[in-house]
C-alpha positions, 0 to 999 in steps of 0.5 A: 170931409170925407163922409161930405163929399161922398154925400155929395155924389163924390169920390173921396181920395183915400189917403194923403195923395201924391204929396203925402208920398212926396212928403214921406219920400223928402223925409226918409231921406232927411239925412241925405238932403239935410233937415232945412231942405226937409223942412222946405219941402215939408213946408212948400207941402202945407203951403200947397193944401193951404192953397188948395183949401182956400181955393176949395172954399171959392167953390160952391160947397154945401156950408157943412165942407166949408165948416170943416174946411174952415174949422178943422183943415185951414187951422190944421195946416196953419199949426203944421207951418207954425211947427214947422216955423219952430223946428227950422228956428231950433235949427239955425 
């Protein structure tokens, strides 16, 4: 996706941004807060890109970002929620 939107005139961003720091943060801090609200935050964080994918498909994107938004990003995040989904039924 990267190599896309820097074809397109772009910038990039370089890592997970601001929620992947979020993310990083709610899970060394696992064992204050407790694994369900570690998998909470985790979950409301696949939700967001899920969110912020589909949003990105509304947009006129040139089709190659809409296949790798399509093809490779939604199905990642919907494995990541399903994972997530597994852990928290271990959990109960």
């Amino acid at each position: 996706l990267r190599e896309h939107v820097a074809a397109h005139g772009g910038t990039p961003v370089a890592g997970s941004g601001p929620w992947g720091m979020f993310a990083s943060a709610v899970t060394a801090a696992a064992k204050v807060v407790g694994a369900d609200t570690t998998i909470a935050a985790l979950r409301q964080g696949e939700e967001s890109g899920l969110k912020s994918y589909r949003d990105a498909l509304d947009d006129k994107l040139p089709a190659a970002c809409q296949e790798v938004i399509s093809t490779r990003l939604l199905p990642k995040c919907g494995e990541h929620l399903a994972a997530l989904e597994t852990i928290r039924s271990f959990l109960k």
